[in-house]
N, C-alpha and C positions, 0 to 999 in steps of 0.2 A: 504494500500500500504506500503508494507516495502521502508526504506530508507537507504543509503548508505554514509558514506562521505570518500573523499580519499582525502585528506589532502597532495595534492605534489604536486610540480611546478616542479619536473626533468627533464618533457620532456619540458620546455617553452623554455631551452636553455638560460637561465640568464635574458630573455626579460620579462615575466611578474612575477618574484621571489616578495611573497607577497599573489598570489593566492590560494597560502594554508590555508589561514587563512578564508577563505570565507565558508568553510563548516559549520563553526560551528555557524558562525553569522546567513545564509541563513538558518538551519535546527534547527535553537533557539526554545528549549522546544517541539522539536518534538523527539521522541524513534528513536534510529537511531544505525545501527553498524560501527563502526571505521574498516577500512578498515589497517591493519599494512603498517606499510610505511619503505622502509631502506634508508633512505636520502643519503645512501653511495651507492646505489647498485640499479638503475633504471630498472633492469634485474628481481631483486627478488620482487620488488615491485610490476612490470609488474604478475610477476606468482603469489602473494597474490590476486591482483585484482582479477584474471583469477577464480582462487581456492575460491574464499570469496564472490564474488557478485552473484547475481540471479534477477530475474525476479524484476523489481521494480524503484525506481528514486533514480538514483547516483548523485553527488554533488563532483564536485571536486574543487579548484585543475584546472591542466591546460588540455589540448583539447588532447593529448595521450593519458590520459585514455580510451579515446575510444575506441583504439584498443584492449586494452582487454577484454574490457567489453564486444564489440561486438563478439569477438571469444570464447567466454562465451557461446553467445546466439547460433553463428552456429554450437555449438555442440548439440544444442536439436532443433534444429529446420532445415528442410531440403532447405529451399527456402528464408532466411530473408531478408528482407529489409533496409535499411537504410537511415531517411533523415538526415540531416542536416541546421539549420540554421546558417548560419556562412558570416561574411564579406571576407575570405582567400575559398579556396577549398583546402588547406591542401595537395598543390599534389609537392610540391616543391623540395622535394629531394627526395632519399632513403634508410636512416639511419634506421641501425637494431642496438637497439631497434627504434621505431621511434621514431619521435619528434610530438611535436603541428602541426610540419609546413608540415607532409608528411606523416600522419600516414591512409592517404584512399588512397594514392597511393600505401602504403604497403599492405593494407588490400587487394585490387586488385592483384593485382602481386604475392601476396604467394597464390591467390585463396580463401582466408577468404569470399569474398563475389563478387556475380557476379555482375560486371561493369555494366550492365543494370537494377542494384537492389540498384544502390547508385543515390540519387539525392538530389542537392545543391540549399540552395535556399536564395536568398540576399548577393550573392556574387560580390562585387565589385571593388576589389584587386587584380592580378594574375600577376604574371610575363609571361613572354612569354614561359619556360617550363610548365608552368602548363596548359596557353594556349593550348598549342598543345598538351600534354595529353589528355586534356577533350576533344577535337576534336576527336585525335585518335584513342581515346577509348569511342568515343560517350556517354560519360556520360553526364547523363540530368544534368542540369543546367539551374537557373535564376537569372539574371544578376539584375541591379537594374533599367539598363533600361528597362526592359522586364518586372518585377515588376510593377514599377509605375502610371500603367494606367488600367492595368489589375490584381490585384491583387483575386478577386474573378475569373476570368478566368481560372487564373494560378493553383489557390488553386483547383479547379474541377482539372484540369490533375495532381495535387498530388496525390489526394484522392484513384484518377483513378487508377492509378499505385501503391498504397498501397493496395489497395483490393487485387492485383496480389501475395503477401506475406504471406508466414503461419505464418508470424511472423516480426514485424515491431518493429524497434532502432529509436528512437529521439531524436535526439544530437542538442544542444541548446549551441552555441557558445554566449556570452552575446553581441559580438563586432558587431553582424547581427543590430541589434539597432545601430542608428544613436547616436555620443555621446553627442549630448542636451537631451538623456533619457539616457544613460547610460556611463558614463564617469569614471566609474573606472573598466579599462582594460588594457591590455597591448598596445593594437594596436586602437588607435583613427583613425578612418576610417571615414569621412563626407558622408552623402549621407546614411545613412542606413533608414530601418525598422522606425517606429515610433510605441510606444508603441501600439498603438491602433491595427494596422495592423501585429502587430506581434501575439496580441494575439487571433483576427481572424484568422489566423489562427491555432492557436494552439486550439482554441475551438471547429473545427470543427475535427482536427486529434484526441483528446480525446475521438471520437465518434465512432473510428474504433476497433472493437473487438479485433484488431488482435496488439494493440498497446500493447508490454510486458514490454521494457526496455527504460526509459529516463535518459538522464542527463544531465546536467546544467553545464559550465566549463567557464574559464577564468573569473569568476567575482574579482578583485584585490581592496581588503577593503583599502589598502594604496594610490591608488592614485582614492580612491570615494572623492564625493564631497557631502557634508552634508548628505552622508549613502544611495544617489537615489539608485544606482545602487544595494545597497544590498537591498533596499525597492524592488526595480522591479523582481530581483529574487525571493525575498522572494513568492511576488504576484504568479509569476509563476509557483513555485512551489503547491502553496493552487491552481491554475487556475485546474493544470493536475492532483494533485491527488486527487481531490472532484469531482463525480460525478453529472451530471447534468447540 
């Protein structure tokens, strides 16, 4: 599996500055390509992602990476999918370029990917516009009450809906975790994911053929605590790209 690291917090918006530094600890002694960054210029950086990444696991860096990465993928692939684990559903404004905080309601909106091809999952944070986006735009979504009883339930109607993709994005927000496992983030969010349950699922989606492009984002090596949180990425990372 090739590996990427994009080295920027431009789109976190000043809130998690520090998460740039996380690529290089989480992808230690692994072959990886530097992705160029213009810390002046979130515009040019955005079209290096675009132009430089492929098929493989990205490492950034904060949660707009995404959107390039993923409009990377929907130029080679005619139907792709996208989950998400994430504590936010990212639908909050509509800033071009985007931000951390609203780059899948971009993605929707310019058409990058069809709204019945994005689902959220361990989401337990949203303001009331994003509310009513995900309502009105029927994007699937699971909440963390919806989670917690059902977690194997839930994971079949993932799965389900991932078969449906010539081509599946897995975007690994670090804040989906509860922050007693992961505590250096921007956004300390109680009630998340517990390690174990995260990576039940992530065991079971590394088994789908159709799985091209991951990445891993917001992990913030300055406000970790005795290095968990880069420990657990790190894990993550060896979880999805070793077969078996």
């Amino acid at each position: 599996m090739k590996f990427y690291k994009i080295k920027s917090s431009q789109g976190s918006l000043r809130k998690n500055n520090g998460c740039e530094k996380a690529p290089d600890l989480i992808l230690e002694g692994k072959e990886s390509v530097n992705i160029k960054i213009n810390p002046n210029n979130i515009e040019e950086t955005n079209e290096n992602i675009f132009n430089s990444v492929d098929e493989g696991f990205i490492v950034g860096g904060d949660h707009s990476i995404t959107f390039s990465c993923f409009r990377k993928l929907s130029k080679k692939y005619k139907n792709p999918g996208l989950v998400i684990f994430d504590a936010h559903p990212d639908c909050e404004n509509d800033f071009r370029p985007p931000s951390h905080e609203d780059f899948v309601k971009v993605l929707i909106r310019d058409g990058i990917i069809k709204k019945e091809n994005v689902i959220l999952v361990g989401i337990r944070t949203m303001d009331i516009k994003e509310k009513q986006f995900l309502q009105q735009e029927k994007i699937i979504y699971f909440d963390d009450k919806k989670l917690f009883n059902n977690i194997e339930e839930i994971c079949d109607v993932v799965m389900e809906n991932c078969m449906k993709f010539d081509a599946l994005y897995l975007s690994i927000d670090i804040d989906v975790l509860d922050p007693a496992f992961a505590p250096g983030t921007g956004y300390l969010e109680p009630g998340g994911l517990s390690s174990k349950e995260l990576f039940y699922f992530l065991r079971r989606l590394k088994l789908l053929n159709n799985l091209k492009m991951i990445d891993l984002v917001e992990v913030n090596p300055d406000k970790d605590v005795n290095g968990m949180t880069v420990k657990i990425a790190k894990k993550i990372v060896d979880e999805l790209s070793l077969k078996g």
